[in-house]
N, C-alpha and C positions, 0 to 999 in steps of 0.2 A: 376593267383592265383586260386587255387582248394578251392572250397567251397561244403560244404554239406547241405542239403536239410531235415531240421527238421522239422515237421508239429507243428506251434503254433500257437496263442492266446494271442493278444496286449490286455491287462484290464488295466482301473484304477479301482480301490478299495478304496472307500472314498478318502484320500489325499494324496495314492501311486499309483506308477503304475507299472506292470510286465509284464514281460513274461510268459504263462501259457504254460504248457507241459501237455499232460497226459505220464503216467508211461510208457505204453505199446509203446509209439514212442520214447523211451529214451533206450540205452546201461542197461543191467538188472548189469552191473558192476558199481555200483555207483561211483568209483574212475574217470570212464567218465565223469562223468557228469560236475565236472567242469570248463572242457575244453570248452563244450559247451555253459554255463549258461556267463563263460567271453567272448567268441567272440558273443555270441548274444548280452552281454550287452554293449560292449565295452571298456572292461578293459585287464589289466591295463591301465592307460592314464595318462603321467605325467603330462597335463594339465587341466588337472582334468575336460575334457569338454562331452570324451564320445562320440564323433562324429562319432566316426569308428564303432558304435553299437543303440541300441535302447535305449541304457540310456540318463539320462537328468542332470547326473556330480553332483547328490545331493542325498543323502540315498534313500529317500523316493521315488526317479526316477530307481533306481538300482536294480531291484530286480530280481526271478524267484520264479516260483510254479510248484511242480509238484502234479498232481491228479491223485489217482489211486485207484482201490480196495479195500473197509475196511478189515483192518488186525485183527479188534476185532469186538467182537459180538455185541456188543452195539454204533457201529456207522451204518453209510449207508457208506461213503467213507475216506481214507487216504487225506492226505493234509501237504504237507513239504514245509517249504520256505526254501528259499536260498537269504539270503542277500549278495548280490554281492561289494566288494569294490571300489571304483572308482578308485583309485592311484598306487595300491596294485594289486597281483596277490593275489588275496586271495577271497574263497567265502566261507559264514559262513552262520552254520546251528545251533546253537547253542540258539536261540531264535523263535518267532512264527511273523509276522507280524499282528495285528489285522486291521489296514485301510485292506489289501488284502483280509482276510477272509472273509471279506463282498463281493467278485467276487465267492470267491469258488464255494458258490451254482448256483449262475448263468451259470460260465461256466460249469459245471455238468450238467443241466439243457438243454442248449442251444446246447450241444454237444450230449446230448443222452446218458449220462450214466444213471442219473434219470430221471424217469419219470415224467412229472405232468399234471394232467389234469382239477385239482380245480381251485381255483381260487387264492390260495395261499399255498408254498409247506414247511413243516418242513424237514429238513434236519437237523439230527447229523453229523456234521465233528471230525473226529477225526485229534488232530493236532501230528507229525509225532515229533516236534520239545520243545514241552512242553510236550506233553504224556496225554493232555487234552483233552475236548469235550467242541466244541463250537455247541450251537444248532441255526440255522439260520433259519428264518423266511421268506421267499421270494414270493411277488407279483409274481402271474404269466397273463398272457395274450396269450391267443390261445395257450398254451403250451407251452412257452416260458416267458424266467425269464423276466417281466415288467421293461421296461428303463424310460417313462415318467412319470412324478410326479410333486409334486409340493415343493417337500422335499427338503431344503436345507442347506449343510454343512459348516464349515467356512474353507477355502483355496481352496476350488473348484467351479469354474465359475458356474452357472446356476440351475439346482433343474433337480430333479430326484426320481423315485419310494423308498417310504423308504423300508428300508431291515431291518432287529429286527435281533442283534448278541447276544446270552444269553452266556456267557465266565461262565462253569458252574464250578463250587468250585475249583479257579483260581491261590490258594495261595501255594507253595511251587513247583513252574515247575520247579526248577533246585538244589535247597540248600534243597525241602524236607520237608518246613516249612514255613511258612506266616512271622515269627519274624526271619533269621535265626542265628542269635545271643540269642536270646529269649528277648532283649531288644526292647522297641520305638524306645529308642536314646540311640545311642552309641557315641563314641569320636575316630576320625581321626586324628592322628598327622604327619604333613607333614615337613620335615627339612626347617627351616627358612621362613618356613610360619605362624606355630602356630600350636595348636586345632582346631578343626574342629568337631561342633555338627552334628551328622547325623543320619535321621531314613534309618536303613535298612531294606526294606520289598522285599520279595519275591510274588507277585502275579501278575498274568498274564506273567512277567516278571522280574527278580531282578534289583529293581531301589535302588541307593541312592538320599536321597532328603536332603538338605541345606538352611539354612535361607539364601537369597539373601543380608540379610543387611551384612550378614557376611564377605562376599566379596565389602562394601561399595555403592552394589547396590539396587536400587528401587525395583528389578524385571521387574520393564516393560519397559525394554532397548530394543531397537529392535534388531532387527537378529544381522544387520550391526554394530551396537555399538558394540555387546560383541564379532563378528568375528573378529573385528580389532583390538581387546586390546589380544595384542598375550601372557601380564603377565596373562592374565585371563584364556585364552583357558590352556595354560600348566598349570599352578594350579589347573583346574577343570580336566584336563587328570591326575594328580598324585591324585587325592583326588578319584578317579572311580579307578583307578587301584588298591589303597591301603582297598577301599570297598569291592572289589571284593574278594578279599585276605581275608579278614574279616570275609566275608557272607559265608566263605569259596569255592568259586567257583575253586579259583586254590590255589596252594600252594605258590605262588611269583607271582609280580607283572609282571615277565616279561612273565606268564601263561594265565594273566588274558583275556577271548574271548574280543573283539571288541566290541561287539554288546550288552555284559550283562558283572555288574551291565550298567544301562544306568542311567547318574544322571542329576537332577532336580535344579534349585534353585525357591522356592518357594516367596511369601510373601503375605500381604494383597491387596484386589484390590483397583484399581488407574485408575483414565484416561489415556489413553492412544489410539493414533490411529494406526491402523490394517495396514497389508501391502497394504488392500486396500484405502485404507485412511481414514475409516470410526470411527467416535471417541466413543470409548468403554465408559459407563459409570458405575462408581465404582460399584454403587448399582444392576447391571445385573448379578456379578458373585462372588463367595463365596472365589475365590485364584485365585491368578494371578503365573502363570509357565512357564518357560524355558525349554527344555528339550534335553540334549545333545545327540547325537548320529551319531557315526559313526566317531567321531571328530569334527562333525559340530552343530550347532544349529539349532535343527527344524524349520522348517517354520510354520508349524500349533502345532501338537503334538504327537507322535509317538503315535497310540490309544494304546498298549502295555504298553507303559511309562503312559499313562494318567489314564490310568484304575488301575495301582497301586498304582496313586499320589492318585482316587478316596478312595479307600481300605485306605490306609495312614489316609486318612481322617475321618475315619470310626475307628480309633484304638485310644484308651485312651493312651496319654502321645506322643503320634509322634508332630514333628514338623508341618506337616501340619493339626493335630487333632486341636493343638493351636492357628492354622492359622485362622481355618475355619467360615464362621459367622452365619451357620446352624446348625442343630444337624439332620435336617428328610429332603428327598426330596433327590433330584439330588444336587448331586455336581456339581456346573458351573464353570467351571474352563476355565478364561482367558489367550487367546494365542497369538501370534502372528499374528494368523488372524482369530482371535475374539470370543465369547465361546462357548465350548464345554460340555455339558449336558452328564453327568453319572448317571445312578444309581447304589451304590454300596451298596450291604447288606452282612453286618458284624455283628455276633454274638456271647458274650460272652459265653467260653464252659467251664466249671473249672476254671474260672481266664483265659481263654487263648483266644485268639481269632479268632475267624474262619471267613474264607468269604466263605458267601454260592454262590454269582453269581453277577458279573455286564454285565449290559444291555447296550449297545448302539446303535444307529441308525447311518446308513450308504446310502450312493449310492454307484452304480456300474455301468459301462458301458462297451462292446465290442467295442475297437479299431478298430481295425483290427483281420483278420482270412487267415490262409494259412500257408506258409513255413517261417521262418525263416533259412539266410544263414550263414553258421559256417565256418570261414576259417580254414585253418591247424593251427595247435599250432605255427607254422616255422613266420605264418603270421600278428596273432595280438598280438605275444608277444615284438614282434621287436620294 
Protein backbone atom coordinates (compact mmCIF):
# COMPACT_ATOMS: atom_id res chain seq x y z
CA UNK A 1 0.00 0.00 0.00
CA UNK A 2 1.56 3.59 -1.13
CA UNK A 3 1.06 6.14 1.55
CA UNK A 4 1.84 9.93 1.55
CA UNK A 5 3.60 11.76 4.13
CA UNK A 6 1.58 15.08 5.31
CA UNK A 7 3.16 17.03 8.09
CA UNK A 8 0.33 17.53 11.00
CA UNK A 9 -0.83 18.24 14.28
CA UNK A 10 -3.11 15.78 16.74
CA UNK A 11 -5.29 18.61 18.98
CA UNK A 12 -8.11 18.43 21.18
CA UNK A 13 -9.97 21.66 21.30
CA UNK A 14 -12.23 21.77 24.35
CA UNK A 15 -14.50 18.59 23.60
CA UNK A 16 -13.38 17.84 19.92
CA UNK A 17 -10.41 16.69 18.55
CA UNK A 18 -8.64 17.16 14.90
CA UNK A 19 -6.38 17.00 12.63
CA UNK A 20 -4.47 20.45 12.16
CA UNK A 21 -2.82 21.08 8.74
CA UNK A 22 -1.26 24.31 7.88
CA UNK A 23 -2.18 25.55 4.26
CA UNK A 24 1.27 25.75 2.98
CA UNK A 25 1.68 21.52 3.42
CA UNK A 26 -1.74 21.05 1.72
CA UNK A 27 -2.40 20.75 -2.40
CA UNK A 28 -3.07 24.99 -3.18
CA UNK A 29 -6.09 22.76 -5.24
CA UNK A 30 -8.66 22.58 -2.78
CA UNK A 31 -10.58 19.78 -4.63
CA UNK A 32 -7.42 17.64 -2.87
CA UNK A 33 -7.87 18.25 -0.02
CA UNK A 34 -10.62 15.94 0.69
CA UNK A 35 -8.96 12.92 -0.33
CA UNK A 36 -6.60 13.62 2.44
CA UNK A 37 -8.70 15.02 5.29
CA UNK A 38 -10.89 11.18 4.67
CA UNK A 39 -7.86 8.83 4.77
CA UNK A 40 -6.25 10.82 7.77
CA UNK A 41 -9.53 10.64 9.39
CA UNK A 42 -10.69 7.23 8.41
CA UNK A 43 -13.66 7.49 6.51
CA UNK A 44 -15.78 6.31 5.09
CA UNK A 45 -16.36 3.36 7.46
CA UNK A 46 -19.35 1.29 7.47
CA UNK A 47 -18.77 0.50 10.90
CA UNK A 48 -18.91 3.54 11.97
CA UNK A 49 -15.66 2.93 14.28
CA UNK A 50 -12.81 4.75 12.13
CA UNK A 51 -9.98 2.45 13.06
CA UNK A 52 -8.30 2.80 9.63
CA UNK A 53 -7.58 6.61 10.57
CA UNK A 54 -7.35 9.04 13.59
CA UNK A 55 -10.99 9.48 14.17
CA UNK A 56 -12.85 8.29 17.23
CA UNK A 57 -16.40 7.12 14.85
CA UNK A 58 -18.29 10.16 16.75
CA UNK A 59 -18.67 13.99 15.16
CA UNK A 60 -16.96 15.73 17.58
CA UNK A 61 -13.79 12.95 17.08
CA UNK A 62 -13.98 13.61 13.02
CA UNK A 63 -12.68 16.53 12.15
CA UNK A 64 -9.59 18.75 10.25
CA UNK A 65 -8.22 22.23 10.33
CA UNK A 66 -6.48 23.83 8.14
CA UNK A 67 -4.34 27.27 9.15
CA UNK A 68 -2.97 29.64 6.93
CA UNK A 69 -2.33 33.35 6.11
CA UNK A 70 -5.00 35.94 6.96
CA UNK A 71 -6.87 36.68 3.78
CA UNK A 72 -8.26 40.15 5.36
CA UNK A 73 -6.89 43.07 7.02
CA UNK A 74 -8.54 42.71 10.23
CA UNK A 75 -7.43 39.16 11.29
CA UNK A 76 -3.73 37.99 12.13
CA UNK A 77 -4.64 34.36 10.59
CA UNK A 78 -7.29 32.09 8.19
CA UNK A 79 -8.81 29.17 9.88
CA UNK A 80 -11.15 26.52 7.88
CA UNK A 81 -12.75 23.42 9.51
CA UNK A 82 -13.52 20.51 7.80
CA UNK A 83 -16.06 18.35 9.32
CA UNK A 84 -15.43 14.97 8.21
CA UNK A 85 -18.39 12.21 7.99
CA UNK A 86 -17.73 8.94 9.60
CA UNK A 87 -20.15 6.54 7.32
CA UNK A 88 -20.06 8.77 4.27
CA UNK A 89 -17.48 9.76 1.76
CA UNK A 90 -18.32 13.17 2.39
CA UNK A 91 -16.35 16.22 4.18
CA UNK A 92 -18.21 19.35 4.82
CA UNK A 93 -17.15 22.82 5.28
CA UNK A 94 -20.28 24.42 5.51
CA UNK A 95 -20.11 25.42 9.19
CA UNK A 96 -17.14 26.66 11.84
CA UNK A 97 -16.32 24.11 14.82
CA UNK A 98 -16.23 26.38 17.99
CA UNK A 99 -14.74 23.41 20.81
CA UNK A 100 -11.53 23.50 17.85
CA UNK A 101 -11.07 27.16 17.69
CA UNK A 102 -10.08 27.09 21.04
CA UNK A 103 -6.49 25.06 19.51
CA UNK A 104 -6.21 27.48 16.53
CA UNK A 105 -4.30 29.95 18.52
CA UNK A 106 -2.22 27.51 20.24
CA UNK A 107 -1.19 25.71 17.22
CA UNK A 108 -0.30 29.23 15.55
CA UNK A 109 1.66 29.89 18.44
CA UNK A 110 3.46 26.51 18.99
CA UNK A 111 4.35 26.16 15.37
CA UNK A 112 5.81 29.62 14.85
CA UNK A 113 3.36 31.34 12.71
CA UNK A 114 2.76 33.88 15.80
CA UNK A 115 4.71 35.24 17.78
CA UNK A 116 4.36 35.72 21.68
CA UNK A 117 6.43 36.71 23.99
CA UNK A 118 4.00 38.15 26.94
CA UNK A 119 2.66 36.50 28.98
CA UNK A 120 -0.73 36.15 27.26
CA UNK A 121 -1.38 36.54 23.38
CA UNK A 122 -4.64 38.13 21.61
CA UNK A 123 -5.15 36.62 18.51
CA UNK A 124 -8.02 37.53 15.78
CA UNK A 125 -8.84 34.34 13.88
CA UNK A 126 -10.69 34.88 11.06
CA UNK A 127 -12.98 31.80 10.34
CA UNK A 128 -12.87 30.72 6.50
CA UNK A 129 -16.30 28.86 7.15
CA UNK A 130 -18.71 31.48 8.76
CA UNK A 131 -16.80 34.51 7.30
CA UNK A 132 -16.57 35.62 11.07
CA UNK A 133 -13.84 36.79 13.58
CA UNK A 134 -13.31 34.98 16.69
CA UNK A 135 -10.83 36.97 18.94
CA UNK A 136 -8.85 34.31 21.28
CA UNK A 137 -7.15 35.00 24.32
CA UNK A 138 -4.22 32.64 25.00
CA UNK A 139 -1.93 31.86 28.21
CA UNK A 140 1.29 31.71 27.11
CA UNK A 141 4.57 30.29 29.01
CA UNK A 142 8.30 30.67 27.60
CA UNK A 143 6.71 31.44 24.38
CA UNK A 144 4.61 28.76 23.94
CA UNK A 145 0.56 28.54 24.18
CA UNK A 146 0.32 27.33 28.25
CA UNK A 147 -1.11 23.58 28.56
CA UNK A 148 -1.38 23.51 32.52
CA UNK A 149 -4.09 24.91 34.60
CA UNK A 150 -6.53 24.45 36.79
CA UNK A 151 -9.49 25.10 34.41
CA UNK A 152 -12.01 22.66 33.92
CA UNK A 153 -14.63 21.68 31.22
CA UNK A 154 -17.47 19.29 31.24
CA UNK A 155 -16.74 15.95 28.77
CA UNK A 156 -13.05 16.40 29.03
CA UNK A 157 -10.84 14.42 31.74
CA UNK A 158 -8.53 16.67 33.81
CA UNK A 159 -8.06 20.83 33.86
CA UNK A 160 -6.05 22.73 31.72
CA UNK A 161 -4.87 26.64 31.04
CA UNK A 162 -8.06 28.58 30.36
CA UNK A 163 -8.31 30.05 26.80
CA UNK A 164 -11.13 33.30 26.45
CA UNK A 165 -12.98 32.65 22.83
CA UNK A 166 -14.82 36.12 22.01
CA UNK A 167 -17.17 34.73 18.75
CA UNK A 168 -17.53 38.62 17.79
CA UNK A 169 -21.20 39.68 16.23
CA UNK A 170 -22.00 35.90 15.48
CA UNK A 171 -25.52 36.04 14.10
CA UNK A 172 -26.32 35.49 10.46
CA UNK A 173 -23.02 33.15 9.11
CA UNK A 174 -25.02 31.58 6.74
CA UNK A 175 -29.02 32.90 6.12
CA UNK A 176 -27.41 36.56 6.58
CA UNK A 177 -29.59 37.35 9.58
CA UNK A 178 -29.75 36.41 13.47
CA UNK A 179 -33.99 35.56 12.91
CA UNK A 180 -33.85 34.21 9.40
CA UNK A 181 -37.33 34.11 8.97
CA UNK A 182 -37.62 37.37 10.95
CA UNK A 183 -39.68 35.31 13.46
CA UNK A 184 -38.79 33.74 17.34
CA UNK A 185 -40.92 30.94 16.47
CA UNK A 186 -42.02 29.50 13.56
CA UNK A 187 -44.13 26.33 12.78
CA UNK A 188 -42.76 22.83 11.19
CA UNK A 189 -45.21 20.57 9.71
CA UNK A 190 -43.95 17.04 9.28
CA UNK A 191 -46.54 14.32 7.37
CA UNK A 192 -48.12 12.24 10.17
CA UNK A 193 -46.22 13.68 12.64
CA UNK A 194 -48.13 17.05 13.35
CA UNK A 195 -46.76 20.89 13.93
CA UNK A 196 -43.89 21.38 15.27
CA UNK A 197 -42.94 24.90 17.24
CA UNK A 198 -39.51 25.96 16.50
CA UNK A 199 -37.23 29.04 16.93
CA UNK A 200 -34.98 29.59 14.15
CA UNK A 201 -31.77 31.35 14.80
CA UNK A 202 -28.86 31.78 12.88
CA UNK A 203 -25.62 32.70 15.17
CA UNK A 204 -22.60 31.31 15.34
CA UNK A 205 -24.35 28.58 13.60
CA UNK A 206 -27.98 27.91 11.99
CA UNK A 207 -29.68 25.92 14.82
CA UNK A 208 -33.39 24.87 15.28
CA UNK A 209 -34.43 24.49 18.71
CA UNK A 210 -37.70 22.47 19.99
CA UNK A 211 -39.56 22.11 23.26
CA UNK A 212 -38.50 18.51 24.25
CA UNK A 213 -41.91 18.00 25.82
CA UNK A 214 -43.01 18.05 22.31
CA UNK A 215 -41.67 14.94 21.43
CA UNK A 216 -43.07 13.49 25.02
CA UNK A 217 -39.55 14.00 26.50
CA UNK A 218 -38.03 15.43 29.91
CA UNK A 219 -35.05 16.66 27.99
CA UNK A 220 -32.64 15.09 30.27
CA UNK A 221 -32.55 11.59 28.42
CA UNK A 222 -29.22 10.48 28.08
CA UNK A 223 -27.26 10.02 24.84
CA UNK A 224 -28.33 6.28 24.81
CA UNK A 225 -32.11 6.75 25.52
CA UNK A 226 -32.79 9.12 22.45
CA UNK A 227 -29.92 6.85 20.14
CA UNK A 228 -32.01 3.87 20.54
CA UNK A 229 -35.64 5.28 19.84
CA UNK A 230 -34.85 5.15 16.09
CA UNK A 231 -38.91 6.87 15.79
CA UNK A 232 -37.21 9.69 17.48
CA UNK A 233 -33.77 10.10 15.54
CA UNK A 234 -35.93 10.07 12.06
CA UNK A 235 -38.35 12.65 13.30
CA UNK A 236 -35.76 14.99 14.65
CA UNK A 237 -33.72 14.29 11.06
CA UNK A 238 -37.15 15.41 9.02
CA UNK A 239 -37.88 18.31 11.50
CA UNK A 240 -33.71 19.79 10.63
CA UNK A 241 -34.17 19.07 7.10
CA UNK A 242 -37.53 20.88 6.69
CA UNK A 243 -35.63 23.84 9.14
CA UNK A 244 -33.17 24.15 7.01
CA UNK A 245 -35.32 24.61 3.87
CA UNK A 246 -37.10 27.25 6.04
CA UNK A 247 -34.06 29.35 7.25
CA UNK A 248 -33.64 29.10 3.62
CA UNK A 249 -30.27 27.35 3.59
CA UNK A 250 -31.27 25.16 0.50
CA UNK A 251 -34.04 25.16 -1.60
CA UNK A 252 -35.28 21.26 -0.72
CA UNK A 253 -34.73 19.15 1.78
CA UNK A 254 -32.77 16.70 -0.05
CA UNK A 255 -30.04 20.16 -0.33
CA UNK A 256 -30.16 20.72 2.95
CA UNK A 257 -25.84 20.57 4.50
CA UNK A 258 -25.35 17.86 7.27
CA UNK A 259 -23.81 19.98 9.54
CA UNK A 260 -26.30 23.29 9.53
CA UNK A 261 -29.46 24.01 10.66
CA UNK A 262 -28.00 21.61 13.73
CA UNK A 263 -31.21 21.26 16.10
CA UNK A 264 -31.80 21.19 19.79
CA UNK A 265 -34.59 19.98 22.06
CA UNK A 266 -34.47 22.19 24.93
CA UNK A 267 -36.56 22.22 28.31
CA UNK A 268 -36.34 23.33 31.96
CA UNK A 269 -33.59 21.94 34.27
CA UNK A 270 -33.91 18.72 36.14
CA UNK A 271 -31.67 16.19 37.88
CA UNK A 272 -30.19 14.35 36.03
CA UNK A 273 -26.61 12.27 36.10
CA UNK A 274 -23.63 13.22 33.58
CA UNK A 275 -21.96 10.48 31.64
CA UNK A 276 -19.73 10.59 34.29
CA UNK A 277 -22.00 9.75 36.86
CA UNK A 278 -22.11 12.76 38.59
CA UNK A 279 -25.74 14.10 39.57
CA UNK A 280 -26.59 17.62 38.19
CA UNK A 281 -28.65 19.68 40.37
CA UNK A 282 -31.74 21.59 38.79
CA UNK A 283 -30.76 24.81 40.63
CA UNK A 284 -26.93 24.96 38.78
CA UNK A 285 -28.26 25.66 35.47
CA UNK A 286 -30.88 27.90 33.68
CA UNK A 287 -31.88 25.00 30.50
CA UNK A 288 -31.26 21.79 30.03
CA UNK A 289 -30.20 20.64 26.00
CA UNK A 290 -29.71 17.98 23.63
CA UNK A 291 -28.01 18.85 20.72
CA UNK A 292 -28.02 16.84 17.27
CA UNK A 293 -25.36 16.52 15.08
CA UNK A 294 -24.03 14.87 12.31
CA UNK A 295 -27.04 12.42 13.01
CA UNK A 296 -25.95 11.64 16.31
CA UNK A 297 -26.43 13.06 19.78
CA UNK A 298 -23.73 15.17 21.25
CA UNK A 299 -22.00 14.06 24.05
CA UNK A 300 -21.33 17.21 25.73
CA UNK A 301 -22.62 20.15 23.29
CA UNK A 302 -21.45 21.30 20.03
CA UNK A 303 -20.00 25.00 21.50
CA UNK A 304 -21.48 26.28 17.77
CA UNK A 305 -24.93 24.74 18.61
CA UNK A 306 -24.53 25.93 22.20
CA UNK A 307 -23.58 29.45 21.76
CA UNK A 308 -26.71 29.95 19.55
CA UNK A 309 -29.11 27.97 22.12
CA UNK A 310 -27.01 30.97 24.44
CA UNK A 311 -28.34 33.89 21.82
CA UNK A 312 -31.96 32.04 21.73
CA UNK A 313 -31.86 32.72 25.07
CA UNK A 314 -31.22 36.32 24.81
CA UNK A 315 -34.22 37.00 22.24
CA UNK A 316 -37.79 38.02 23.29
CA UNK A 317 -40.43 35.37 22.21
CA UNK A 318 -38.02 32.19 21.24
CA UNK A 319 -38.65 29.14 22.94
CA UNK A 320 -35.59 28.85 25.02
CA UNK A 321 -36.26 32.91 25.90
CA UNK A 322 -39.51 31.11 27.72
CA UNK A 323 -37.35 28.54 28.99
CA UNK A 324 -34.84 30.39 30.69
CA UNK A 325 -34.94 31.15 34.65
CA UNK A 326 -32.38 34.35 34.27
CA UNK A 327 -32.76 37.41 32.42
CA UNK A 328 -28.51 38.68 33.20
CA UNK A 329 -25.46 36.60 33.61
CA UNK A 330 -24.31 33.54 31.86
CA UNK A 331 -26.34 31.25 30.46
CA UNK A 332 -25.80 27.63 32.23
CA UNK A 333 -26.90 25.34 30.12
CA UNK A 334 -27.06 21.63 31.08
CA UNK A 335 -25.67 18.69 28.94
CA UNK A 336 -24.82 15.49 28.83
CA UNK A 337 -21.79 15.82 30.77
CA UNK A 338 -22.71 18.59 32.93
CA UNK A 339 -22.86 22.63 32.47
CA UNK A 340 -21.71 24.70 30.33
CA UNK A 341 -21.44 28.54 31.11
CA UNK A 342 -21.98 31.27 28.24
CA UNK A 343 -22.06 34.61 28.01
CA UNK A 344 -24.27 35.94 25.47
CA UNK A 345 -25.07 39.79 24.84
CA UNK A 346 -27.85 40.52 22.69
CA UNK A 347 -29.27 43.99 21.98
CA UNK A 348 -32.41 45.33 20.86
CA UNK A 349 -31.74 47.68 17.56
CA UNK A 350 -35.28 48.97 16.07
CA UNK A 351 -37.49 46.22 17.27
CA UNK A 352 -34.70 43.71 15.99
CA UNK A 353 -32.27 41.99 17.58
CA UNK A 354 -28.64 41.87 17.32
CA UNK A 355 -25.94 39.92 19.11
CA UNK A 356 -23.04 41.78 19.74
CA UNK A 357 -20.44 38.63 20.94
CA UNK A 358 -20.56 35.39 23.09
CA UNK A 359 -17.67 34.51 25.34
CA UNK A 360 -16.56 31.20 26.19
CA UNK A 361 -13.75 29.33 27.85
CA UNK A 362 -11.95 26.46 26.61
CA UNK A 363 -8.71 24.09 26.93
CA UNK A 364 -6.57 22.98 24.48
CA UNK A 365 -3.86 20.49 24.13
CA UNK A 366 -1.06 19.17 21.52
CA UNK A 367 -1.50 15.33 20.91
CA UNK A 368 0.86 14.61 18.94
CA UNK A 369 3.21 16.45 16.16
CA UNK A 370 4.74 15.02 12.75
CA UNK A 371 3.42 13.31 9.65
CA UNK A 372 0.23 12.04 9.09
CA UNK A 373 -0.03 9.02 6.47
CA UNK A 374 -2.61 9.21 3.39
CA UNK A 375 -3.20 6.08 1.49
CA UNK A 376 -4.31 6.25 -2.19
CA UNK A 377 -7.88 6.95 -2.85
CA UNK A 378 -7.73 2.95 -4.46
CA UNK A 379 -7.03 2.27 -0.55
CA UNK A 380 -9.43 3.68 2.07
CA UNK A 381 -12.34 3.89 -0.15
CA UNK A 382 -12.53 -0.07 -0.51
Amino acid sequence: MTQTRVSAVFMRGGSSKGVFFHARDLPKDRMEWDRIFLGAIGSPDPYGRQLNGMGGGVSSLSKAVVIGPASRADADLDYTFAQVAVREELVDYSSNCGNLSSAVGPFAIDTCLIKADETSKVILIHNTNSEKIIRATIPIRDGFAQVNGDFEIPGVSGTGAQIRLDFLEPGGTKTGSLLPTGNPTDTVSIKDAGDFEVSLIDSSVPCAFVAAERFGLTGAETVEELERNSDLMGLVELIRLEAGVKMGLAKSVTEVPPTAPKLGIVSRSSAYKTLAGETINPSSADITARIWSMGQVHRVLPLTGAMCLAVACRIPGTICNGIMSNEEGDVRISNPSGILPLDAKVEIRNTTPFALQVTAYRTARTLMEGNVLIPEASDYSK
